[in-house]
C-alpha atoms as one frame of an Amber mdcrd trajectory, in Angstrom:
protein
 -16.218  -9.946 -10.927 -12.929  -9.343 -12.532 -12.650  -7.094 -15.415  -9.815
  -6.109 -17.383  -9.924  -3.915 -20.353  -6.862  -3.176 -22.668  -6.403  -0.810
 -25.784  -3.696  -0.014 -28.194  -2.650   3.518 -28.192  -3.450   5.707 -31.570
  -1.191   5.275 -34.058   1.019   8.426 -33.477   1.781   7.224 -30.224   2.540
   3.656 -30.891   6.448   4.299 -31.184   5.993   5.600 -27.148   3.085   3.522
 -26.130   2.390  -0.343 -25.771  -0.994  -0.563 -24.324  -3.017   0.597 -21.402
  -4.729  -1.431 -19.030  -8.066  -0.782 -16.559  -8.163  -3.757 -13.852 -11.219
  -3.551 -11.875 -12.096  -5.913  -8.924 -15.320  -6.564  -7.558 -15.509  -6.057
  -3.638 -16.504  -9.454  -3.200 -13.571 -10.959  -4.544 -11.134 -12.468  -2.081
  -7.172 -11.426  -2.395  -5.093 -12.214  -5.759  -1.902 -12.648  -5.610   0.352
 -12.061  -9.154   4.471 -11.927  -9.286   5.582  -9.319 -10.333   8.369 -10.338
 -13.287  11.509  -9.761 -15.082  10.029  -7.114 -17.812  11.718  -3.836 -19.831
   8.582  -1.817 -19.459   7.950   1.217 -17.521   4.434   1.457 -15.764   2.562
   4.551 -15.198   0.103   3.718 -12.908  -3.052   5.446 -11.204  -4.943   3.914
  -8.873  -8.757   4.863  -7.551  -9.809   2.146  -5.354  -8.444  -0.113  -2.787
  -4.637   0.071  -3.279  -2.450  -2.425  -4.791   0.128  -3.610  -2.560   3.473
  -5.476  -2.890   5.269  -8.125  -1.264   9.053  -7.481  -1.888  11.483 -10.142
  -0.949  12.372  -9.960   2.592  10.765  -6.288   3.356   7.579  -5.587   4.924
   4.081  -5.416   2.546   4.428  -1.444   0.748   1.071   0.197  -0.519   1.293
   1.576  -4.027   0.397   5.170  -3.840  -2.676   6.939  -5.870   0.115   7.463
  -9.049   3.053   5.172  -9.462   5.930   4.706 -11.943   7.414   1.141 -11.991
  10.801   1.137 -13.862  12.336  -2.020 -16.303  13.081  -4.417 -14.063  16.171
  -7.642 -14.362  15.227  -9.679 -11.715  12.200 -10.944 -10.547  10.484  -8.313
  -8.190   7.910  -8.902  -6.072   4.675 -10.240  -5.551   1.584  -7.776  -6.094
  -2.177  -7.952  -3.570  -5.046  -7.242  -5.550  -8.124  -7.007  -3.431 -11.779
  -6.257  -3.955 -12.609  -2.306  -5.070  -9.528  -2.591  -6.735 -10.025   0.616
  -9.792  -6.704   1.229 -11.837  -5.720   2.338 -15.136  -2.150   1.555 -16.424
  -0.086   2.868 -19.305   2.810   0.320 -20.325   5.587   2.325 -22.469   8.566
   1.078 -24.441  12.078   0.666 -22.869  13.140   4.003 -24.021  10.198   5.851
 -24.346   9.410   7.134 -20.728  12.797   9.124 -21.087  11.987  10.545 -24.697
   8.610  11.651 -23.100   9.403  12.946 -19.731  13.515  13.484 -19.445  14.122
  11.354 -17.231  16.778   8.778 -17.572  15.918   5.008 -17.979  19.010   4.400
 -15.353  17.468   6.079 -12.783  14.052   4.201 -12.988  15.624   1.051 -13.537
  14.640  -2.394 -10.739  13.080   0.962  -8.824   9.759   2.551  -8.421   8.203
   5.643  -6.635   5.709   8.685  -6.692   4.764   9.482 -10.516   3.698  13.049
  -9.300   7.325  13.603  -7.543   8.996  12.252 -11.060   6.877  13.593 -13.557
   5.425  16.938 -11.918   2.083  18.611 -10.627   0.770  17.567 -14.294   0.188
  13.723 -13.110  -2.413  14.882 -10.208  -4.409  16.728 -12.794  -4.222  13.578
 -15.105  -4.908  11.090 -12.224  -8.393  13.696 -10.943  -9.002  13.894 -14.349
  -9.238  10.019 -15.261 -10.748   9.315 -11.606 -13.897  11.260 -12.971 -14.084
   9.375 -16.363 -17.242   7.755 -16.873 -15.775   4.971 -19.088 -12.440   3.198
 -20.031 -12.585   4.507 -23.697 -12.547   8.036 -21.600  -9.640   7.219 -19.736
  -7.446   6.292 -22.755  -8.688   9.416 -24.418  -7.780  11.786 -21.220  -4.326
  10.193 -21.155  -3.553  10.192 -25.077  -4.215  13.923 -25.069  -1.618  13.735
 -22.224   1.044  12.229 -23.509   0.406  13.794 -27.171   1.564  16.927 -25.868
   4.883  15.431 -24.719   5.089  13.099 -27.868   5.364  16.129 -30.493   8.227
  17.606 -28.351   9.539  14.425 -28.184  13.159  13.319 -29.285  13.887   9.636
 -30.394  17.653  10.600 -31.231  21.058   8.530 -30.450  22.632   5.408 -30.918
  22.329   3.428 -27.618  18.783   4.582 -27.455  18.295   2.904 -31.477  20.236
  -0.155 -29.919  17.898  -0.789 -27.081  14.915  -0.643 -29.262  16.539  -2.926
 -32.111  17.587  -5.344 -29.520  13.268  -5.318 -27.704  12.079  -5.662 -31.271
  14.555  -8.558 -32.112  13.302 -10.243 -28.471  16.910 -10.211 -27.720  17.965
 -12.664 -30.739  20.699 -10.194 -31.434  24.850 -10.528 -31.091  25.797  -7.791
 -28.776  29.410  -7.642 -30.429  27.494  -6.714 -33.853  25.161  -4.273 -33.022
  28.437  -2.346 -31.396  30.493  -2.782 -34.423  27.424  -1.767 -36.242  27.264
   1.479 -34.073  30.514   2.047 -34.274  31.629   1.888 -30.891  34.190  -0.250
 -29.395  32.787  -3.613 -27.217  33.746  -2.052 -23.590  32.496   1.663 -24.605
  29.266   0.417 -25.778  28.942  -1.866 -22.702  29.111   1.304 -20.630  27.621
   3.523 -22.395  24.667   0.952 -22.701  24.368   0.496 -19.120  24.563   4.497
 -18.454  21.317   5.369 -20.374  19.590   1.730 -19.461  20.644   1.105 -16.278
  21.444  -2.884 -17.123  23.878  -4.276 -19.334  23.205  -5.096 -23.063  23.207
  -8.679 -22.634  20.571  -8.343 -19.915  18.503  -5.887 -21.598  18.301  -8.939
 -24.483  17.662 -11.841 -21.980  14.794 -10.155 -20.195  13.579  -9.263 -23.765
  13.225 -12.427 -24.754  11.914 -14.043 -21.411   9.036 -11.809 -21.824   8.384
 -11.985 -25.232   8.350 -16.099 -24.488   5.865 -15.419 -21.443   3.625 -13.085
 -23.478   3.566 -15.302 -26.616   2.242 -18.238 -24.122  -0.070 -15.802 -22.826
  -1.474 -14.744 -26.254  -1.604 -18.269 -27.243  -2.303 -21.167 -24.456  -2.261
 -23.642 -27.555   1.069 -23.230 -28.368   3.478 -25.773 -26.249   6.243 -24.510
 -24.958   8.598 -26.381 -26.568   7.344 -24.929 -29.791   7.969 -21.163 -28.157
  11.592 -22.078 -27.077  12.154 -22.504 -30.833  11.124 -19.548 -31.955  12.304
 -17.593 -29.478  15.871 -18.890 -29.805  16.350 -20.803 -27.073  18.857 -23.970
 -27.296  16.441 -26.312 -25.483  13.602 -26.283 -23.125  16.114 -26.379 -20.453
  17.463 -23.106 -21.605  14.372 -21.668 -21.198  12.842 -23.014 -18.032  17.124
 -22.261 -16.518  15.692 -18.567 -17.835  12.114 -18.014 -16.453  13.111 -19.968
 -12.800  16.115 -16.486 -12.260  13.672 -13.709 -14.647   9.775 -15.137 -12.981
  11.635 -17.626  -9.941   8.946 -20.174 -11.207   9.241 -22.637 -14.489   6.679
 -21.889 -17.008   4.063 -24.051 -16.681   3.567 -22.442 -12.961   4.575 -18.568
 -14.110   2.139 -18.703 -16.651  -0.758 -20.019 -14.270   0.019 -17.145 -11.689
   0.577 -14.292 -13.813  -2.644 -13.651 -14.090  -3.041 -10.062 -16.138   0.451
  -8.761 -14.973   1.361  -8.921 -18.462  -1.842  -8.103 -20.903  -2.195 -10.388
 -24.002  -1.597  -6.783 -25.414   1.443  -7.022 -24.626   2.602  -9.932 -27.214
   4.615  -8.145 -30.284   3.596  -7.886 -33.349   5.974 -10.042 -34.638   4.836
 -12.548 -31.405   1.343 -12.189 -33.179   1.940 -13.059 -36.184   4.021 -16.202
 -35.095   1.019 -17.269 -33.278  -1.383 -16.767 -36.090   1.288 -19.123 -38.389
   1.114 -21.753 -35.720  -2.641 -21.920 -35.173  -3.141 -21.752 -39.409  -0.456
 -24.589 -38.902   2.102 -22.658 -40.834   5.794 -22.757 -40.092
C-alpha cells in the first residue's frame, strides 16, 4: 500500500507554509523511483522508516538522513528511491519563508541540501522524536505547527527583493523583470545582484522555474486539462515553449514528467490561483 496524506497549514501560517506531506510505503512494495525537479521550495524533511535515497547525476546513490533540508532548486536534480517501510513527514515552505523563519539565507540553501539539525539547531531532533511518536498524521501537523508558530510570531517578512521574489512565485513568473526593478526602485544590474545575493539564482530564473512548476502542478491537480490548454494560461508562446522548458527544468517532456512524478509534487501544491483556473476549465469557463 501507498499512502500519502497532505494538509494545508492553519491560516496564520499560510504566508510561511505550503503544505505538509506524510508518504508511507508498505514493506511489500517494490522500489519507486520519482525525479526529483526544477522547484522554488524548501523541504524540511523527517524521515522514520527505511530511508529515502537519491540518485544524483554522475555521483554514487546518497541516503537522506533522519532530518533533511532540500533547498530551491534551477536545474533538474536527481532521482529519489522510495522503498517499502518508507515513514516520512514533509513540510514544503515558500521561496522566502525558510529564511524569515530560521535566518538562514535562501543563497546558501539554494540547488543544495544537508542535515536540518546542523542548519536549524538541537530544536529539529526534539521535533523529529517528537513527530516519530505521533500516533496519527493530524498529530504530526499539529506537533510541527506549534513548531514553527513560535518562529512565525518572531518572524520578519521585511525588504524589497524578498517582496519581489514572492510577487514574481505568485505571478508563476508572468512578470517583466525590468518592471518589477523600476517598480522597486533599483537600477536593472543592482537588482540583478542583489536578487541573486538573497536567492541564490537570478530573477529571470527564479520566474522560469516558477512557472514550470506551477504548469506541472496545474497538470497534476487536473489530468483533464490538455496541455496545450496549460501552456496558455501559463504564458507560454507555444507548446514548444513549454515542452523546450520542462525537457532543461524535469529533463523529460510532459507527458513522461507528469507520469513519473509520482507525489514529488502534492496536488497541494497547485496555487490558488492554479485552482481556480482549473475549476473555470472543468465548469467550462474561460
Amino acid at each position: 500500500m501507498f499512502n500519502l496524506k497532505v494538509r494545508q497549514p492553519r491560516l496564520e501560517l499560510r504566508p510561511y507554509v505550503r503544505t505538509f506531506v506524510q508518504r508511507r510505503i508498505d514493506a511489500a512494495i517494490p522500489l519507486i523511483v520519482e525525479p526529483t525537479t526544477a522547484q522554488l521550495e524548501q523541504i524540511l524533511a523527517f524521515d522514520f522508516g527505511t530511508p529515502v535515497e537519491m540518485l544524483y547525476p554522475d555521483k554514487p546513490i546518497r541516503r537522506v538522513g533522519a532530518h533533511s533540508v532540500g533547498g530551491a532548486q534551477t536545474r533538474f536534480a536527481c532521482h529519489m528511491h522510495l522503498r517499502g517501510g518508507t515513514d516520512s513527514f514533509g513540510i514544503f515552505f515558500s521561496p522566502t519563508s525558510f529564511t524569515h523563519l530560521f535566518g538562514i539565507p535562501a543563497s546558501e540553501l539554494t540547488n543544495h541540501s544537508g542535515d536540518a539539525e546542523g542548519m536549524v539547531g538541537h530544536s529539529v531532533r526534539v521535533l523529529w522524536n517528537r513527530l516519530g511518536e505521533a500516533a496519527s498524521f493530524e498529530q504530526r501537523v499539529l506537533i510541527a505547527e506549534e513548531f514553527l508558530m513560535y518562529r512565525a510570531l518572531r518572524a520578519s517578512r521585511e525588504g524589497t527583493i524578498v517582496a519581489a521574489a514572492e510577487y514574481i512565485f505568485r505571478r508563476h513568473g508572468a512578470v517583466k523583470i525590468a518592471d518589477l526593478a523600476y517598480k522597486c526602485s533599483i537600477g536593472m544590474r543592482q537588482f540583478e545582484r542583489e536578487f541573486r545575493l538573497q536567492t541564490g539564482t537570478s530573477p529571470k530564473t527564479f520566474a522560469r522555474v516558477a512557472r514550470f512548476q506551477a504548469a506541472l502542478d496545474a497538470k497534476v491537480a487536473a489530468p483533464q486539462r490538455t496541455w496545450i490548454d496549460i501552456a496558455h494560461s501559463f504564458g507560454y508562446y507555444d507548446q514548444m515553449h513549454m515542452i523546450h522548458d520542462f525537457e532543461i527544468l524535469g529533463r523529460s517532456c510532459p507527458t513522461q514528467l507528469i507520469s513519473e512524478i509520482g507525489d514529488s509534487r502534492p496536488p497541494a501544491l497547485a496555487s490558488e490561483d492554479s485552482a481556480q483556473a482549473t475549476v473555470s476549465y472543468l465548469l467550462g469557463g474561460s
